[in-house]
C-alpha positions in Angstrom: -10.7 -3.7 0.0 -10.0 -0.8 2.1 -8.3 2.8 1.3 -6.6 4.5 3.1 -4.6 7.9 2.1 -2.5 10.8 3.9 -2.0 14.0 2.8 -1.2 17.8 4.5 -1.5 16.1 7.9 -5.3 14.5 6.9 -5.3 10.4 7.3 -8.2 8.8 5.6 -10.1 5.6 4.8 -13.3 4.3 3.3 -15.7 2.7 6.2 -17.0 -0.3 5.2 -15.5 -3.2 6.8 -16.6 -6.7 5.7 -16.4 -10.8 7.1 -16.7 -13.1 5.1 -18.7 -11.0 2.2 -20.8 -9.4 5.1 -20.6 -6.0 6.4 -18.9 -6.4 9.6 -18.2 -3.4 12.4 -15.0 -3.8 13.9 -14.5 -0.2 15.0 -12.8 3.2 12.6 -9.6 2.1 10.6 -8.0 5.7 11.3 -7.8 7.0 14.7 -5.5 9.7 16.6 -3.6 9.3 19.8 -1.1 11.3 21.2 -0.8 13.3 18.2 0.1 10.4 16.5 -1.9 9.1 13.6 -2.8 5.8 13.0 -5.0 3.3 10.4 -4.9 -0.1 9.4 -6.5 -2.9 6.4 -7.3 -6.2 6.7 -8.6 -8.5 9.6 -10.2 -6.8 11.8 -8.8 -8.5 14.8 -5.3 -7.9 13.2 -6.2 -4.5 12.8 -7.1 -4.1 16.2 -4.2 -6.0 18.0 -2.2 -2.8 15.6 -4.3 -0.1 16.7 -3.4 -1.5 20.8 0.1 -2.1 19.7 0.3 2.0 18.2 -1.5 3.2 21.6 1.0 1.0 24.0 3.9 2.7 21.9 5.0 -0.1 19.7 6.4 -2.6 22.0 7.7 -6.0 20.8 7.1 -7.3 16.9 4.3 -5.8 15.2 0.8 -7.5 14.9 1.3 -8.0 10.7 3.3 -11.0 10.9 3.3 -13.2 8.0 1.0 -14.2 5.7 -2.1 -12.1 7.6 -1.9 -9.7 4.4 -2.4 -6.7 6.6 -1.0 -3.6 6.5 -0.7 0.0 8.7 0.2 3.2 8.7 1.4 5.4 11.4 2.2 9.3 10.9 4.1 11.3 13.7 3.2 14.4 14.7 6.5 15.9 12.7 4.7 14.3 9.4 7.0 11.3 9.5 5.2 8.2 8.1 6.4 4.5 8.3 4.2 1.6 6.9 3.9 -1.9 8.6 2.9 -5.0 6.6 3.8 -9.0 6.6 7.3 -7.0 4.9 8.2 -5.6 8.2 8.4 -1.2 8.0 9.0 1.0 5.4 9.7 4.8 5.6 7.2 6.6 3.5 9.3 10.1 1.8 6.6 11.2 0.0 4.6 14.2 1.3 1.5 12.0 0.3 0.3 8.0 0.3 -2.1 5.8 -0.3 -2.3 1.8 0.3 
């Protein structure tokens, strides 16, 4: 199960990614672009097709579609922070998070 947490402009998560019980290496589940901050949790080919989708500037439905059970987080460089999931966004008003 992964963690990830912002706080003070800091976006965090564990490392280990796993398939199928084994320790798997898709690439890091935070990364920066553009000032913008990104990280995602679950499949790791889901997480990937985000991480694209983030860098190409969101174009089209986001990769969490339904029942994947992935979610992401992205964090403008003003501090803003929306959350993407099989829900669709959510605005995040709290000066911290974690998922």
């Amino acid at each position: 199960m992964t963690t990830i947490a912002y706080r003070d402009g800091v976006l965090a998560a564990d490392t280990l990614s796993t398939a199928n019980g084994l320790r798997d290496d898709y690439g890091p589940k935070v990364w920066k672009h553009k000032g913008v901050l990104g990280a995602a949790a679950g499949t790791g080919a889901i997480c990937l097709k985000f991480q694209d989708w983030v860098r190409n500037g969101m174009p089209g439905d986001c990769p969490f579609q339904g029942t994947d059970g992935g979610n992401g987080i992205v964090v403008a460089p003003d501090g803003q922070m929306v959350c993407w999931g099989t829900n669709g966004p959510w605005p995040v008003k709290q000066p911290f998070y974690t998922l």
